[in-house]
N, C-alpha and C positions, 0 to 999 in steps of 0.2 A: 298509625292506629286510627280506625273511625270516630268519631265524633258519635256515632253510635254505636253500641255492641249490642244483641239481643241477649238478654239471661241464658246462661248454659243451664241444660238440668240432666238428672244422671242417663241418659237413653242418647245423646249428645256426646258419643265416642270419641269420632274424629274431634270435635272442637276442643273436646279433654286432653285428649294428645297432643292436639297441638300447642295445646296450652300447658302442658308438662315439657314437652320437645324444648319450644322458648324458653322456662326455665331454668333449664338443665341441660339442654344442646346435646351433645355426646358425651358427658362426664358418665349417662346410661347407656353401654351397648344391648345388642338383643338379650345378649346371655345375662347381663345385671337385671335388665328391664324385668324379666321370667321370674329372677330370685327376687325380689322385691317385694318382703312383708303386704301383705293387707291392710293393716294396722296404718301400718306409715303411708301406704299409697291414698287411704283411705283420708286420712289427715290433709294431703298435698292436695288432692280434689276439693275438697271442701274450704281454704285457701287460696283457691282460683278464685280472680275479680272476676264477678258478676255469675259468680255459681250460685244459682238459687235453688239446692236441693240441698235438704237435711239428711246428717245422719242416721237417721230412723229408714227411710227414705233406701239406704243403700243395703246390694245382698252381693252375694258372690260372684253373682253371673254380672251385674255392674262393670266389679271391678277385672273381673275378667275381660271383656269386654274391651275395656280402658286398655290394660296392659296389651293387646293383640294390637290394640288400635295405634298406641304408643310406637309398639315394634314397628307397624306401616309406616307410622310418619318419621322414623328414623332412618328406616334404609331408604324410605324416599328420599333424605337429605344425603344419603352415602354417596349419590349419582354426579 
């Protein structure tokens, strides 16, 4: 881990992913990651260290976003 991280904010897809990836490894495949409330994902994002975006702040196309982003940085690990 750095000794520095810059603040993620919601437009910071991949750094999202991969900071769900690391909490969650594969207990989320493609097909869980797709079925995955808003609500809840929306909760997990904002529980990331050094997320400095509010939930005011977040819309659908976000958490969209995130989840697409999620799925890359999973099957990147499947290799």
């Amino acid at each position: 881990m750095n000794a520095y991280e810059p603040p993620i904010h919601w437009n910071d897809y991949e750094d999202i992913a991969l900071k769900l990836y690391e909490r969650f490894g594969d207990d989320f495949n493609e097909s869980k990651i797709y079925r995955i409330r808003f609500t809840e994902l929306l909760e997990w994002v904002l529980a990331i260290q050094g997320f400095e975006g509010t939930r005011a702040e977040s819309n659908e196309g976000h958490l969209e976003m995130i989840q697409s982003s999620w799925v890359y940085e999973w099957r990147d690990n499947q290799k």
